[in-house]
N, C-alpha and C positions, 0 to 999 in steps of 0.2 A: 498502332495508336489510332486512336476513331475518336472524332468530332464529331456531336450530334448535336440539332435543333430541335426542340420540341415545341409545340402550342397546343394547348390544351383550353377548356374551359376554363380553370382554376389551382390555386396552386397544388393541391393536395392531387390530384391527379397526374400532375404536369412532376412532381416528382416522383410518383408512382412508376410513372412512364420511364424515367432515369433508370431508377435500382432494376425495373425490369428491363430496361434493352443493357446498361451498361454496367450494374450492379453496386455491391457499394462504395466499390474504389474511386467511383466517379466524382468529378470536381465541376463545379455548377461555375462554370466561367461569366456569366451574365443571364440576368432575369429581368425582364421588361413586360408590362403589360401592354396587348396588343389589341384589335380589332375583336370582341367577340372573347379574349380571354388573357392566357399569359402564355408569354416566350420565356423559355430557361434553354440556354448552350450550355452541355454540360461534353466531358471529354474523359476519353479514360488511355490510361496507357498500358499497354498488351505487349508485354514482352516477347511473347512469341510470332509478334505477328509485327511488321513495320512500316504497313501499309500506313497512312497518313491523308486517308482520304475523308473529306469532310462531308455526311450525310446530311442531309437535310429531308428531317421526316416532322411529318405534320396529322395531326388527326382532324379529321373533319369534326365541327358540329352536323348537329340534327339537321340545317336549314339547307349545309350544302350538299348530304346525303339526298334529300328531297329533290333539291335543284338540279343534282350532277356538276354543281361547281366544284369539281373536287380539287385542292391547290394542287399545283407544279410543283415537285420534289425531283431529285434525281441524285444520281454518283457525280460529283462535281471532283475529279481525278485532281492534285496539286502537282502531278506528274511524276517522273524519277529525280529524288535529289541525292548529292552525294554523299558522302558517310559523315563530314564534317558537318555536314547542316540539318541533317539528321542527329547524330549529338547534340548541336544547339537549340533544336526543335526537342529534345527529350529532356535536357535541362533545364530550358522554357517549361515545360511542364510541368517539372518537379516542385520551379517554383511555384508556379500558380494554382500545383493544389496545396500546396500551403498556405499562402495570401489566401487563395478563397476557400479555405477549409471555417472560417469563420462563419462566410457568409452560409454554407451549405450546412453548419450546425445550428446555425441560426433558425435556417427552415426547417429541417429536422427534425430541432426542439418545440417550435410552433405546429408544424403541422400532428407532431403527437400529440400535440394541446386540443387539436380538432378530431382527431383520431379517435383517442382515449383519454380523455380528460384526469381520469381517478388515476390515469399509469404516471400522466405527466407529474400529478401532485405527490404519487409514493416517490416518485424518485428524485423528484426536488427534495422530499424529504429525508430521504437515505442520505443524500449531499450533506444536508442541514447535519447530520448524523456526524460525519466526516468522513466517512468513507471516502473510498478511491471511487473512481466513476467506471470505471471497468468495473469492480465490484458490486456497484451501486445499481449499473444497467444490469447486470446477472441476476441479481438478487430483484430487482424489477419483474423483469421476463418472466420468472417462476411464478409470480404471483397474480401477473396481467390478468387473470380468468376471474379473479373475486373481485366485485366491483365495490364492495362495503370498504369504502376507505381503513377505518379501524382494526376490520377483520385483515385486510390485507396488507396493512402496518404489523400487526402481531404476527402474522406466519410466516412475514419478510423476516421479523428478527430470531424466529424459531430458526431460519434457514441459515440467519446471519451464525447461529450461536454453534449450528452443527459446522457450517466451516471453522472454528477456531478451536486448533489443538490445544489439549491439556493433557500432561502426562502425570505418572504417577509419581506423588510428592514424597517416597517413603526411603527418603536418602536419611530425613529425622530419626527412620526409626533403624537402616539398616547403617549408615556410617559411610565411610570411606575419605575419599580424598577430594576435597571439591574447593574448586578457585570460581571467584567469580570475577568478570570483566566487565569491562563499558568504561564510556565515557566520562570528562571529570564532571563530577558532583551530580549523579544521579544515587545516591547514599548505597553505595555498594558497605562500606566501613558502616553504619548504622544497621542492614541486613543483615551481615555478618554477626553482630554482636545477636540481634532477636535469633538468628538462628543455633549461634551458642547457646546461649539461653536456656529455646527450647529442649534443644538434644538434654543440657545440662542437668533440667528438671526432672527429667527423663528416664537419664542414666548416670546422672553422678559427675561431678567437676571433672573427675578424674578421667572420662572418657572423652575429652575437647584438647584440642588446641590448635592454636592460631599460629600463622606463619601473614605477614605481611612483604612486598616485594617493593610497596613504593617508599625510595630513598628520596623523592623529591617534594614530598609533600610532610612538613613538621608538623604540621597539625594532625593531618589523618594517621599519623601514625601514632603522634600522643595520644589520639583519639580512642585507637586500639589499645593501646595499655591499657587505658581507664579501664575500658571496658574487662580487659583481662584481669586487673584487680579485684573490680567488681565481682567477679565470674569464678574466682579463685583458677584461672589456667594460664599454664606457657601460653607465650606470642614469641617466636623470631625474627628475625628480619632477614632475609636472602635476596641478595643483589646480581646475584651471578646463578650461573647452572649448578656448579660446584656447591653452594653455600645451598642452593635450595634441594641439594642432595641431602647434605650431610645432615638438614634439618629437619626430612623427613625420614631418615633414617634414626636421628636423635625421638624424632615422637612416633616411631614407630607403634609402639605399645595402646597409643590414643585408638578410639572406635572411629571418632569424625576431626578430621582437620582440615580446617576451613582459610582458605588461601584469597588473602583479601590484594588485588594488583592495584598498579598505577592507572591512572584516570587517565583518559589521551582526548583531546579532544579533535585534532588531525591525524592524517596520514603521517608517521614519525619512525625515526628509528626505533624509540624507544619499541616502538608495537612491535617491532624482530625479538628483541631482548626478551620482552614480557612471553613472549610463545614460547623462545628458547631453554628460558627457565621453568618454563609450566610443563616441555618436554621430560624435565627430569621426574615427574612423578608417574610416567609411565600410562600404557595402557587403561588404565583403572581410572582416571581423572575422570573426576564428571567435571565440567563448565558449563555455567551458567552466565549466561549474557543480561547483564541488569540496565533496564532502561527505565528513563522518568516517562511518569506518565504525565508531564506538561511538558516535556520536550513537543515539539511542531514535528508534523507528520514528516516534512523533509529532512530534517534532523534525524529523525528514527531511521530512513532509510539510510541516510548517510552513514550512520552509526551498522546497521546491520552488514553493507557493504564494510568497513572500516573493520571488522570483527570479524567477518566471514571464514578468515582462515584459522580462526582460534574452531573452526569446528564447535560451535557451542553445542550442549547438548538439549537443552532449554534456554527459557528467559525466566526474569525475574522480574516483574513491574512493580514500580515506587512509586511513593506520593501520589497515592490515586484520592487522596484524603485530598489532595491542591489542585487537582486537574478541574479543567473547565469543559473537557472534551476528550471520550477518547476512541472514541468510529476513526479517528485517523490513525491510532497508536496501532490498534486492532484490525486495519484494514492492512497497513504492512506489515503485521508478523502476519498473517494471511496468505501475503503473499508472497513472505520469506517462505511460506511452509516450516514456522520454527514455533515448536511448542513452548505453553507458558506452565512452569509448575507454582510459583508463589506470587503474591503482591502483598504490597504493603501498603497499610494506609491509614498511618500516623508515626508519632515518634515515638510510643509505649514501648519497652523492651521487655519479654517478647509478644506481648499478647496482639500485636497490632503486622500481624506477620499470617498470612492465610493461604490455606490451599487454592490453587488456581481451579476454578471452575467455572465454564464456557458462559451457562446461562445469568446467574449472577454479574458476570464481566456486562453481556451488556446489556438488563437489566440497568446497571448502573451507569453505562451509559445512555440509554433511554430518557433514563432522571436528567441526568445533565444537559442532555437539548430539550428537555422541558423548561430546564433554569438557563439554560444560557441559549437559547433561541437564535443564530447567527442571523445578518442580514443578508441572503443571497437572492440579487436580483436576477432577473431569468435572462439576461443577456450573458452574465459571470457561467450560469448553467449549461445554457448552448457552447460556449468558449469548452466549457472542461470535459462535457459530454463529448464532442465534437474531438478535442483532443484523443481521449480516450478510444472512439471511434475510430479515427486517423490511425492508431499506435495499432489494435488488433488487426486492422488490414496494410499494415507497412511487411 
């Protein structure tokens, strides 16, 4: 563990001086302006090493180079302490680059504003986006060398568009066995139905049908009849393993059978039930995880955790017609690593049902923080940045 003092002329120097003796793990414990410049103590803790000695280094200006007043520095030893106060000295630590993890994004975030002015604005503006701030500095870094604001807004989202998976949408054309999952009321039962639909137009009534699982919602399930009327196909209902056998052994003869589940919006039993029964179709299931695209970026991860064991094999995005924002929807499947094959964006059956494609996605999100412009003041920025910061070096 090393404690270091620095003074410098200024502040962009004087943290310079940090990342190079202590790197970026270091926590800026106090910053005072002093005679001639600034003092920042900053400390960093070194697991392999448990020295605890407190360094006091100082850089000369010009005047005392000249003079030969060069300050008094030295190894100022705290001595041997014992393994207990040495714990309390490492916990001490732990806390205080926490607490001062604010203040050291703070400057950070400012001294990039002095550094590179056009980097600080793209990535204020990637934020604005929704992105994640890990994503948001990545996608930054790539592009630092173009200084054309504009130019280097467009290559950012070229870059944003090549990170986001889309796989092949040609389940419409080849069939099988597909349930879709997620949370309650992101219109998994309204997908369902355009996706009937389309296959239906396709290939004929006679190659669909619907099997539904959720016994607790009256509504979505009437919802599906409708729809199956409308559509001229079976729908069953299976509540158990057993039942969601025997029903896809009954529509065995169908091309595409579309497996519409119970909505969860927690961690529940139900979610054992729902996997247990989607066991029964074996190998061959494809799942798809449907999310809204006005669900809040913490919501989506919640949800991706909360689904992770259903193994999805895609997403599905909705209501991208009612979103206000979707850099955040977009920044965690990103970093689920979970491709997207359709979205939807309206309530037309099926015509409002599309193949997922990366640049179009955000595109469309570009639009959207043109119209809905958030307010992020650059204090909120240093916070999230600094966050983000903190997380890849934990």
């Amino acid at each position: 563990m090393k404690i270091k003092r620095f003074v410098a002329q200024d502040m962009r120097q004087a943290l310079r001086m940090v990342r190079e003796a202590l790197g970026e793990d270091a926590v800026i414990l106090s910053n005072k302006t002093v005679e001639g410049g600034v003092e920042l103590t900053a400390a960093v803790d070194l697991v392999d090493d448990v020295s605890t000695d407190t360094v006091d280094q100082r850089i000369p200006n010009p005047t005392q180079v000249r003079t030969g007043e060069l300050p008094k520095g030295g190894m100022a030893g705290a001595g041997p302490r014992g393994d207990d106060s040495l714990d309390e000295l490492r916990r001490e630590m732990k806390n205080l680059r926490r607490w001062m993890q604010a203040e050291l994004s703070g400057l950070s975030w400012y001294d990039l504003g002095q550094r590179a002015p056009h980097s600080q604005e793209l990535l204020g503006r990637m934020m604005a986006l929704g992105l994640g701030p890990e994503l948001a500095r990545r996608l930054s870094e790539r592009v630092r060398d173009i200084e054309d604001m504009e130019q280097a807004w467009r290559k950012a989202l070229y870059l944003l568009a090549a990170e986001i998976q889309v796989c092949d949408s040609g389940l419409l054309e080849q069939g099988g066995v597909v349930a879709l999952v997620g949370p309650t009321g992101v219109g998994k039962t309204t997908t369902i139905a355009k996706m009937a639909a389309r296959f239906a137009l396709r290939h004929g009534h006679r190659s669909v049908a619907l099997i539904t699982t959720d016994s607790f919602r009256i509504g979505a399930r009437d919802q599906l009849q409708t729809y199956a009327r409308i559509l001229n196909v079976p729908v069953r209902t299976a509540t158990t393993r057993e039942e969601m056998d025997a029903a896809l052994n009954m529509l065995g003869d169908r091309r595409l059978v579309l497996i519409d589940t119970a909505g969860m919006a927690a961690a529940h039993e139900r979610i054992i039930d729902q996997r247990e029964m989607l066991e029964a179709a074996g190998p061959g299931l494809v799942t798809l995880l449907t999310l809204s695209a006005t669900t809040e970026a913490a919501a989506v991860h919640r949800a991706l955790r909360l689904f992770a064991d259903f193994r999805p094999d895609a997403c599905v995005l909705t209501k991208l017609d009612e979103a206000a924002s979707l850099g955040g929807l977009l920044s965690a499947l990103i970093q689920a690593g979970l491709s997207t094959a359709y979205f939807t964006d309206g309530q037309r059956v099926p015509e409002d049902l599309q193949p997922a494609r990366a640049h179009p996605l955000v595109t469309r999100a570009a639009e959207l923080l043109a119209e809905n412009p958030p307010d992020l003041d650059s204090d909120y920025l240093a916070l999230a940045l600094g966050g983000a910061n903190a997380h890849a070096n934990a």
